[in-house]
N, C-alpha and C positions, 0 to 999 in steps of 0.2 A: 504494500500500500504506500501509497504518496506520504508526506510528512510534509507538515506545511506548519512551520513557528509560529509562535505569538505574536514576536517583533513585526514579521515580512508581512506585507500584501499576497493576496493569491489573486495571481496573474492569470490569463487568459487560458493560457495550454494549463495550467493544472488546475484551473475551476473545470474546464474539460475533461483532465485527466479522472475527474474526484470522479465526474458524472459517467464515465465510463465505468470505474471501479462498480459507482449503484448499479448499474445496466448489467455486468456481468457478474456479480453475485447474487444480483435479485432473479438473473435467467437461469443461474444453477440451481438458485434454489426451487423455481419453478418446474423446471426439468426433474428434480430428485424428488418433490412433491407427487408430480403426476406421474411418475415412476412406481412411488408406495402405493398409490390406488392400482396400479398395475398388481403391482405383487401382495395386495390384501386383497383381489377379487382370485388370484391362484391360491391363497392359504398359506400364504408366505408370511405370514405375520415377522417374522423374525428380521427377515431382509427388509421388510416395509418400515418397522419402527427406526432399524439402522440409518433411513433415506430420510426419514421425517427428522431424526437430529441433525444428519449431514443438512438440510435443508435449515434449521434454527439455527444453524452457524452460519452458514451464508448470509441467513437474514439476518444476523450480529454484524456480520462485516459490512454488509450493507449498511446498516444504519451506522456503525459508527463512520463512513465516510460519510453519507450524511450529515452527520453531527458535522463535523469538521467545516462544512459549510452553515449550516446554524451559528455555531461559535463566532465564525467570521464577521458573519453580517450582525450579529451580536456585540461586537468591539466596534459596530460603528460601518463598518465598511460597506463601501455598496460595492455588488458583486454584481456584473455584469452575465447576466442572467439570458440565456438561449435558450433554444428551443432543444437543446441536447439535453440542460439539464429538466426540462421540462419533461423531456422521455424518460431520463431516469430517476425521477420521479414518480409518474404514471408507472414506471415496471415495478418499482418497489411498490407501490399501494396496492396495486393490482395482485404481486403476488403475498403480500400480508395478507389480504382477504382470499386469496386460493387458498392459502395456511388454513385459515380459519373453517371455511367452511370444508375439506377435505378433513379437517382436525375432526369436525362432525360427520361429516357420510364415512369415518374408519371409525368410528364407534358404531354404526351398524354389521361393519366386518369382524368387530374385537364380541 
């Protein structure tokens, strides 16, 4: 993950970068999500709960790059704000509520 100080400004390529980071841990974890309804509709319980935590780490890393841009705009700073970081935001929301509601239709499988 990026690393961006208290001191510095975040520049244009690493508000980017950050927004990449959301994009590709919120699509893993989406991916490893609709993976365990795979292997909880075969009786895989075991592999499914495995995909559902790999999945809550992802969405950790995801949100703490997140944060990172909270904090920022937090000390003040205006963040020059895309339509990049607009997408990885939609993927993170999007797959917080896939968590959620797959959290409930695998307690029909459990």
């Amino acid at each position: 993950m990026s690393e961006v100080s208290v001191e510095q400004s975040v520049t244009k390529e690493e508000l980017s970068m950050i927004a990449f980071e959301i994009i590709a841990y919120s699509g893993d974890a989406r991916s490893k999500l609709l993976e365990a309804v795979k292997n909880a509709k075969s009786k895989n319980m075991e592999q499914c709960e495995q995909l559902i935590e790999e999945a809550k780490q992802c969405l950790t890393d995801a949100h703490n790059a997140q944060t990172k841009m909270i904090v920022t705009e937090a000390r003040g700073e205006n963040l020059d704000v895309g339509f990049l970081t607009v997408h990885a935001q939609d993927h993170l929301m999007t797959t917080l509520l896939l968590q959620d509601i797959i959290g409930n239709l695998l307690d029909i499988y459990r």
